[in-house]
MIROBA-262919 format. One record per residue (C-alpha): residue number from 1; residue in one letter; x, y, z. Coordinates in steps of 0.5 Angstrom, whole numbers, plus 500, padded with zeros to 3 digits. Layout:
<node num="NUM" residu="A" c1="X" c2="Y" c3="Z"/>
...
END
This chain:
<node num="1" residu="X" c1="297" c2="747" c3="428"/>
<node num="2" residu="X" c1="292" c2="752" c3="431"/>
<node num="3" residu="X" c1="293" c2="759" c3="434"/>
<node num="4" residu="X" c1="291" c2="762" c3="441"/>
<node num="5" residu="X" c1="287" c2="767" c3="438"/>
<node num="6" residu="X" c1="289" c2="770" c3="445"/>
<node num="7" residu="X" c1="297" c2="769" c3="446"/>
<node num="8" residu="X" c1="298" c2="768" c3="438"/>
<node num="9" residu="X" c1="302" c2="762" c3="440"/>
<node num="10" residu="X" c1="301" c2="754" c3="438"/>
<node num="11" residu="X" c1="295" c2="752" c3="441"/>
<node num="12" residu="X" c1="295" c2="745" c3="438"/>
<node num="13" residu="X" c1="291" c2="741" c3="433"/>
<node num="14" residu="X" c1="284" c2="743" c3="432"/>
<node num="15" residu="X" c1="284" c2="748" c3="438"/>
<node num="16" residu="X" c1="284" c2="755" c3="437"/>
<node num="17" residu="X" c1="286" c2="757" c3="445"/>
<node num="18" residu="X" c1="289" c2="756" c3="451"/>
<node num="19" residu="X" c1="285" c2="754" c3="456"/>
<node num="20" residu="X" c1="288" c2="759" c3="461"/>
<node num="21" residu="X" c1="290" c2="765" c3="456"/>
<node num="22" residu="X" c1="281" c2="765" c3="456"/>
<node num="23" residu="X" c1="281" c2="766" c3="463"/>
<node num="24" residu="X" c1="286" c2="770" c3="464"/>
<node num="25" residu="X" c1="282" c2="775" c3="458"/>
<node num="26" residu="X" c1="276" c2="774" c3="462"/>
<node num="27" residu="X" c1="278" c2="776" c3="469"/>
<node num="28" residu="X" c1="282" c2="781" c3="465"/>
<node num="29" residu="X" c1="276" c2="784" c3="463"/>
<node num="30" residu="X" c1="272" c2="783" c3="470"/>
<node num="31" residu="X" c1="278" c2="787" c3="473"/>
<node num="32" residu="X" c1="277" c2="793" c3="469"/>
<node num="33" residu="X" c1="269" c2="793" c3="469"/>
<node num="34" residu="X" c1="270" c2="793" c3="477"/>
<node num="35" residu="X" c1="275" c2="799" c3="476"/>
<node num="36" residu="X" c1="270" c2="803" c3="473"/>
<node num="37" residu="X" c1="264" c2="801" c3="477"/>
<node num="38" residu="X" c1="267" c2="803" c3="484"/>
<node num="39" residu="X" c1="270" c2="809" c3="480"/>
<node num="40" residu="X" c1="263" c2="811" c3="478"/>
<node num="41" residu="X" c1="260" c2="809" c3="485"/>
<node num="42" residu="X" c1="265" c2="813" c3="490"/>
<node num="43" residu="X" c1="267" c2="819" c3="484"/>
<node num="44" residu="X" c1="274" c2="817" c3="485"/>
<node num="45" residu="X" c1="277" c2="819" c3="479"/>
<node num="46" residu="X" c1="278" c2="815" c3="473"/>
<node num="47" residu="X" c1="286" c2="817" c3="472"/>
<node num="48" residu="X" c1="289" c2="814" c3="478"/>
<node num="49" residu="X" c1="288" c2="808" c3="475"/>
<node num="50" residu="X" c1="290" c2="809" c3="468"/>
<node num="51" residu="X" c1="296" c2="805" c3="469"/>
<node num="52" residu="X" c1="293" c2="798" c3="472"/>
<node num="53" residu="X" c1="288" c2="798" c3="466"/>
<node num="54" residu="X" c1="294" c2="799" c3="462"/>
<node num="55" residu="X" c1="297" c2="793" c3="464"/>
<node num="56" residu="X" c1="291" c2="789" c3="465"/>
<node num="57" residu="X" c1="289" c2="790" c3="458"/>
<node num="58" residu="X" c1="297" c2="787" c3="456"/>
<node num="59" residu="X" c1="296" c2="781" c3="461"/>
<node num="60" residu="X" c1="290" c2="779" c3="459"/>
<node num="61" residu="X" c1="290" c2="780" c3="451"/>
<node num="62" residu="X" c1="285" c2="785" c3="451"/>
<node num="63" residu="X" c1="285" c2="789" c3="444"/>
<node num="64" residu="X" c1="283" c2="796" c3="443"/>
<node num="65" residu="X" c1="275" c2="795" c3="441"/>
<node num="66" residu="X" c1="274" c2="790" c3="447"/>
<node num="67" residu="X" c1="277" c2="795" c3="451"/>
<node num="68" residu="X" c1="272" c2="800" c3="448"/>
<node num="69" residu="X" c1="267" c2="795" c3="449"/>
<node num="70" residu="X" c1="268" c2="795" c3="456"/>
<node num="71" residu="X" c1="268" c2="803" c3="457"/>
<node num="72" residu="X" c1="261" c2="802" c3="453"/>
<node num="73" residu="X" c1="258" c2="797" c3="458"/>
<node num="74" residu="X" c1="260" c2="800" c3="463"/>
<node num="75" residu="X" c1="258" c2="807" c3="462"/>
<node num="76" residu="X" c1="251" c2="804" c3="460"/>
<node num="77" residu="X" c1="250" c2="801" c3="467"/>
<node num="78" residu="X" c1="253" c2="807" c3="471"/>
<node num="79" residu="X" c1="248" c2="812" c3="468"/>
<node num="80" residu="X" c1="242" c2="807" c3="469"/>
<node num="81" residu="X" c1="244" c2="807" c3="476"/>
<node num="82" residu="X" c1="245" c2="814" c3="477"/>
<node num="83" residu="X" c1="238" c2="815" c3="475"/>
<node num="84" residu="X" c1="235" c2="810" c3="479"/>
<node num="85" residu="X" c1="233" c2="815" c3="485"/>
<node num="86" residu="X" c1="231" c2="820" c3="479"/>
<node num="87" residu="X" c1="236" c2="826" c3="476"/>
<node num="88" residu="X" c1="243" c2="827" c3="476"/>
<node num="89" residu="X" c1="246" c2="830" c3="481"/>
<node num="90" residu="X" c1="252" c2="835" c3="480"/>
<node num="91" residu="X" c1="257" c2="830" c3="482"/>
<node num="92" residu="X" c1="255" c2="824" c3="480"/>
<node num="93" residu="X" c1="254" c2="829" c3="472"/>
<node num="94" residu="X" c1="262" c2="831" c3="474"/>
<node num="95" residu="X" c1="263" c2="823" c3="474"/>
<node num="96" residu="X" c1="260" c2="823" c3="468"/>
<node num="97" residu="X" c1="264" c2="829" c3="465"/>
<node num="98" residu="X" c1="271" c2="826" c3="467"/>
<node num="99" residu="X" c1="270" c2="818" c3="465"/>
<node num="100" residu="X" c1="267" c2="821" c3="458"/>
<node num="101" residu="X" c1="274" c2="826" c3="458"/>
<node num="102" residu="X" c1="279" c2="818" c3="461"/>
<node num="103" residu="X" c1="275" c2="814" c3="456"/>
<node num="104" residu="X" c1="277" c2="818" c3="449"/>
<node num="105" residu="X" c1="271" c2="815" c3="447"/>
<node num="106" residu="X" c1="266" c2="818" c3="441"/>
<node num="107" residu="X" c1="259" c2="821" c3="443"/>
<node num="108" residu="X" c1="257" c2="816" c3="438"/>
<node num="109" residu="X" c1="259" c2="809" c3="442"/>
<node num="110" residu="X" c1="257" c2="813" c3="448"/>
<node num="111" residu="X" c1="250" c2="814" c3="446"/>
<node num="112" residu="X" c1="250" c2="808" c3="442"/>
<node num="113" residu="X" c1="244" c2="805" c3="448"/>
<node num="114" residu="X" c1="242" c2="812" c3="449"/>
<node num="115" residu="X" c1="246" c2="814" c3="455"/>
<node num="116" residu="X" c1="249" c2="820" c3="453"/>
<node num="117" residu="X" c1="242" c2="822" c3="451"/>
<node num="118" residu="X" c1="239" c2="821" c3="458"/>
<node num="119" residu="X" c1="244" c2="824" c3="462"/>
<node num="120" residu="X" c1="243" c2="831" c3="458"/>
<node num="121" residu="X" c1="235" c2="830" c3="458"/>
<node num="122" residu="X" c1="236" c2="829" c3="466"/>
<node num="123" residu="X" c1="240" c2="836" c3="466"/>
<node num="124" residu="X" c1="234" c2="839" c3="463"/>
<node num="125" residu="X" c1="230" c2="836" c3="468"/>
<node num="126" residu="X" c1="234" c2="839" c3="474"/>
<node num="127" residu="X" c1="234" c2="845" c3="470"/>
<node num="128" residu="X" c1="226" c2="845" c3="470"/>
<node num="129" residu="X" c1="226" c2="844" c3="477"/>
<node num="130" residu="X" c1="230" c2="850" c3="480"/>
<node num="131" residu="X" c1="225" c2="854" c3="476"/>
<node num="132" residu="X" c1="230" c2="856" c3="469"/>
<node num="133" residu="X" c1="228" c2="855" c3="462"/>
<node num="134" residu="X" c1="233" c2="849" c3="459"/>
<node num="135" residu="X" c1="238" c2="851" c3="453"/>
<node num="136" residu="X" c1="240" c2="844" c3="451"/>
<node num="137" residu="X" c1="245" c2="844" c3="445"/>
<node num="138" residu="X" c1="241" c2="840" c3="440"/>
<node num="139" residu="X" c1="243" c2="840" c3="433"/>
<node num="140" residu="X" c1="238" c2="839" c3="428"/>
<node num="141" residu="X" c1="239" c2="835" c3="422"/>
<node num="142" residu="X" c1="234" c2="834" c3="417"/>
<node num="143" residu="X" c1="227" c2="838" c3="416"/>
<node num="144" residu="X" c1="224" c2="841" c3="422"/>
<node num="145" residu="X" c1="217" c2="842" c3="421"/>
<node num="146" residu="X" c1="214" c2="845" c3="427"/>
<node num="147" residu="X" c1="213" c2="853" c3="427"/>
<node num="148" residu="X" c1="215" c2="855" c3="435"/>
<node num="149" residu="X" c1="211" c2="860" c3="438"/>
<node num="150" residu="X" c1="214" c2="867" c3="441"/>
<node num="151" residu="X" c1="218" c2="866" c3="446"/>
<node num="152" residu="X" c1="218" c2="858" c3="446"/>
<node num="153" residu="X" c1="224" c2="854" c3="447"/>
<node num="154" residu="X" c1="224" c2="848" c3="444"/>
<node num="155" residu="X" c1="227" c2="842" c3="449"/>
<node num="156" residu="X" c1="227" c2="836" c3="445"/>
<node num="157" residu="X" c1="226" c2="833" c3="438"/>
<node num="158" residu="X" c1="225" c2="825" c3="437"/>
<node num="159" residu="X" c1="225" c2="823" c3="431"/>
<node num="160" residu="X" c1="223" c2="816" c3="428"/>
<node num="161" residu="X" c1="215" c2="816" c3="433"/>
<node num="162" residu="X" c1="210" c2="813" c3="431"/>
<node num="163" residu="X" c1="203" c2="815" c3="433"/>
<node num="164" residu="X" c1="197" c2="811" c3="434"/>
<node num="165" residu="X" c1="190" c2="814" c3="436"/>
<node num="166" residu="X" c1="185" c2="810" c3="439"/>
<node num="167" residu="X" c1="179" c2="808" c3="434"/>
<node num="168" residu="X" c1="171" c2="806" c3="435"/>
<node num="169" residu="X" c1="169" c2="801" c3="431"/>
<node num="170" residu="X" c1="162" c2="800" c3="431"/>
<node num="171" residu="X" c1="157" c2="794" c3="429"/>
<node num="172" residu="X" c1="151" c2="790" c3="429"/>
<node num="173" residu="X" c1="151" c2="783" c3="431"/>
<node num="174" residu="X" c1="146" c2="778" c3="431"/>
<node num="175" residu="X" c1="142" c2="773" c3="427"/>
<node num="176" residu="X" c1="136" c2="772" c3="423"/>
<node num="177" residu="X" c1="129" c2="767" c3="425"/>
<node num="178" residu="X" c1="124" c2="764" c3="420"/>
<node num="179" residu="X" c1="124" c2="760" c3="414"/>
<node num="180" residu="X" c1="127" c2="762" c3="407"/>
<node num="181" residu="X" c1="120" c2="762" c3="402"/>
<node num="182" residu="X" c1="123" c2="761" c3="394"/>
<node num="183" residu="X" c1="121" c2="766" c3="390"/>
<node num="184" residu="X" c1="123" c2="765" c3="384"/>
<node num="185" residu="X" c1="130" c2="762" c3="380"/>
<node num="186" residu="X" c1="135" c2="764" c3="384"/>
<node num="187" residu="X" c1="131" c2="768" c3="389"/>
<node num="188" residu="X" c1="130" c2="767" c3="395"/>
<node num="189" residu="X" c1="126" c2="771" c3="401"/>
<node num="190" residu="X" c1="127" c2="771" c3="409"/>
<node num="191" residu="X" c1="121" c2="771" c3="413"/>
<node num="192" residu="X" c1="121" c2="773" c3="420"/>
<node num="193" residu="X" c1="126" c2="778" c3="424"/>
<node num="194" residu="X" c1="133" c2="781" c3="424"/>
<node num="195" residu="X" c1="135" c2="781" c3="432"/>
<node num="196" residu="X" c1="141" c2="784" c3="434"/>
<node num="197" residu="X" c1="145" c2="789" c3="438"/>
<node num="198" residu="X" c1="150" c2="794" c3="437"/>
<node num="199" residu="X" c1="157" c2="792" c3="439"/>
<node num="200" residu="X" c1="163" c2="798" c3="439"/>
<node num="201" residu="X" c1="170" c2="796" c3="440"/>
<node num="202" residu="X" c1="176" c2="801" c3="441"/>
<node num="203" residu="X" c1="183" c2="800" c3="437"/>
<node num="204" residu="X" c1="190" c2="803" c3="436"/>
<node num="205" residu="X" c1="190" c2="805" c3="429"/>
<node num="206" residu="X" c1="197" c2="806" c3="426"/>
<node num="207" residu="X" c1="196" c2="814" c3="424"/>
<node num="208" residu="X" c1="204" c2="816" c3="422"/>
<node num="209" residu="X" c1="211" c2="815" c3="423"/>
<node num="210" residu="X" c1="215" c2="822" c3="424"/>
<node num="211" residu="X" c1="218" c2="827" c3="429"/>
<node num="212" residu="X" c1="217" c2="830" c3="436"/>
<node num="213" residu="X" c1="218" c2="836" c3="439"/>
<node num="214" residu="X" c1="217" c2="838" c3="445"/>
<node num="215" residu="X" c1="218" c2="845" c3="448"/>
<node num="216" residu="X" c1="217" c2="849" c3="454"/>
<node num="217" residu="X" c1="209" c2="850" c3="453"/>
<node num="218" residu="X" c1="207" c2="845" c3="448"/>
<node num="219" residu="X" c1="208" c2="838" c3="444"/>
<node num="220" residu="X" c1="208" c2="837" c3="437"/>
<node num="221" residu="X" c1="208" c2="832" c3="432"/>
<node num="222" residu="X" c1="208" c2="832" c3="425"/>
<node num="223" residu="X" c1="208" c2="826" c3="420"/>
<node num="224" residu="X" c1="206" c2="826" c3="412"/>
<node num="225" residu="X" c1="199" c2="824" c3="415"/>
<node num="226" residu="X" c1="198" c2="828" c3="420"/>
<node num="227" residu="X" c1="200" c2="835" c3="425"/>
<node num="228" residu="X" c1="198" c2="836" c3="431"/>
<node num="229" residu="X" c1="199" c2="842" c3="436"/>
<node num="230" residu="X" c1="199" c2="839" c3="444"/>
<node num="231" residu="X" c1="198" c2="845" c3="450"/>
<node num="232" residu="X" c1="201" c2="842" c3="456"/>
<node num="233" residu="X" c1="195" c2="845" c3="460"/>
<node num="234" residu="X" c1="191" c2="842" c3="455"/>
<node num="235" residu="X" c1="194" c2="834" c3="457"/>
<node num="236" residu="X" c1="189" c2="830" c3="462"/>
<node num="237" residu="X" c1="193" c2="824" c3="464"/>
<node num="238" residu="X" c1="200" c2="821" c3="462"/>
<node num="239" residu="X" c1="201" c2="814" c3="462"/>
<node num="240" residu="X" c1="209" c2="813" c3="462"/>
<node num="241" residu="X" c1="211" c2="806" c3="458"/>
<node num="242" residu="X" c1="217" c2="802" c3="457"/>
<node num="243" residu="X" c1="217" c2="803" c3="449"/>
<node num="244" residu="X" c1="213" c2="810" c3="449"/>
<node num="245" residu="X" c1="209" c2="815" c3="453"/>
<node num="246" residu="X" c1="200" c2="816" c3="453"/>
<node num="247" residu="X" c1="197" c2="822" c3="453"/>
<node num="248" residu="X" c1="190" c2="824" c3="453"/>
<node num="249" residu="X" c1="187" c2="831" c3="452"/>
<node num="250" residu="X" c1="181" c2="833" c3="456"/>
<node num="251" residu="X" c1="176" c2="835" c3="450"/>
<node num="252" residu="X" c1="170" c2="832" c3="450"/>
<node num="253" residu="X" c1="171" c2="827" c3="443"/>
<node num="254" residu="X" c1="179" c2="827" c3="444"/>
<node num="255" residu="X" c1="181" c2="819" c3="444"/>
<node num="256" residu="X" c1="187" c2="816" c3="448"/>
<node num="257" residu="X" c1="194" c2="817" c3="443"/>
<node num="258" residu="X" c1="200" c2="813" c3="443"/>
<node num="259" residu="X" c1="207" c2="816" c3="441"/>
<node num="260" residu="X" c1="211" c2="811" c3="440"/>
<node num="261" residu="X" c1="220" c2="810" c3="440"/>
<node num="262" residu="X" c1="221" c2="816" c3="444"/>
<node num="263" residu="X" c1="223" c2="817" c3="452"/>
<node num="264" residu="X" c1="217" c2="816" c3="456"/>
<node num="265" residu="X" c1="221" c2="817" c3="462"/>
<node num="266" residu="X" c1="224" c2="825" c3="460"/>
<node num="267" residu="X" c1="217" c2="826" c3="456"/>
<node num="268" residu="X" c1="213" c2="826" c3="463"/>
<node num="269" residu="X" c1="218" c2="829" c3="468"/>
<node num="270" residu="X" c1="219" c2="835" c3="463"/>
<node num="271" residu="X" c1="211" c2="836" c3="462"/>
<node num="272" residu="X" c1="209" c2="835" c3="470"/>
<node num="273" residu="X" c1="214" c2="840" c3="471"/>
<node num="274" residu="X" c1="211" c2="845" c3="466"/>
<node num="275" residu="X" c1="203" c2="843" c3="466"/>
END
């Protein structure tokens, strides 16, 4: 005879749960969710309902790590709301401070698709917007390459980016016309002309993967291939992507570059508001 995995009970032959037990994990599992997105949505706090998820965790079978995966799902859809029309508000940021203290969950897990991440880069931002300098609280691991100026402030650091630089190819395309004439064994020679035509074709060429640290004045990145320093007021145009941000300097010769696995979003709020 099998067990529920949900009730441990007998679940009969060849079965593995009950169908009813399932459901009621289910709906345990839609109940809590609903909980945390009203709590989110009307900034009720979280602890006047610590009692009924309590009891809908026992009812429904939920286990500790299920639980924590709601938490985490939830979280994860609250901060993208929140960030819909832009920036973190003050309450929406208490919101987020007292589910952070209810959940007992580590930044790890909470940070696990970057949530967490976002909202401290929202906070730099509205920093940024009511004119001081941000101080963000970032612990560095691991080499820091990059020499900051005097009274420049770091404000983020991205590791694992990959550059690519915008290349020309150049090449000439065409065809021959007239007869081959043998000369000797072997050796044959071509009469008539070559007519062709210069051709260039522009490429993304893979530079480096390294870090990026991006301050109050400028954008730096550094890998084992290369280094590079980006004033701000250098920046011509930035293009925000879903996977990374673009950027063109206003030299005459400087290409498009493309720094990938980095938030492309933050990246272009925070040098906008600082060009």
């Amino acid at each position: 005879m099998g067990k529920c995995k949900y009730c441990g009970n007998d679940a009969g032959l060849f079965h593995s749960k009950h169908t009813d037990c399932e459901q009621r994990h289910l709906n345990g599992i839609a109940r809590i969710k609903k909980i945390l997105a009203d709590c989110f949505d009307s900034k009720e706090d979280f602890y006047l309902h610590q009692n009924e998820i309590r009891s809908i965790c026992l009812e429904s079978y939920l286990s500790e790590d299920t639980c924590r995966n709601i938490y985490c799902q939830v979280f994860d859809s609250a901060i993208e709301k929140y960030l819909d029309d832009g920036i973190i508000d003050a309450k929406e940021e208490g919101t987020v401070a007292r589910f952070i203290q209810f959940s007992e969950l580590p930044q790890h897990l909470l940070n696990a698709n970057k949530s967490l991440e976002r909202v401290v880069q929202s906070k730099v931002i509205q920093e940024l917007l009511n004119g001081q300098i941000p101080a963000p609280k970032i612990t560095i691991s691991g080499n820091f390459p990059f020499l900051l100026g005097k009274n420049e402030h770091m404000l983020w650091l991205f590791r694992d980016v990959t550059l690519q630089m915008q290349k020309v190819r150049r090449e000439t395309v065409g065809r021959t016309r007239g007869v081959s004439v043998r000369v000797c064994k072997g050796v044959y020679y071509r009469t008539g002309g070559f007519r062709g035509r210069p051709v260039e074709t522009t490429y993304m060429q893979h530079i480096g993967t390294g870090s990026v640290c991006l301050t109050d004045k400028n954008l730096y990145f550094h890998c084992p291939e290369k280094t590079l320093k980006i004033p701000f007021s250098k920046i011509l145009s930035l293009d925000p992507y879903s996977n990374g941000l673009g950027v063109q300097k206003d030299g005459a010769n400087d290409k498009p570059m493309f720094f990938e696995n980095l938030n492309s979003w933050f990246c272009y709020n925070v040098i906008s508001n600082l060009k």
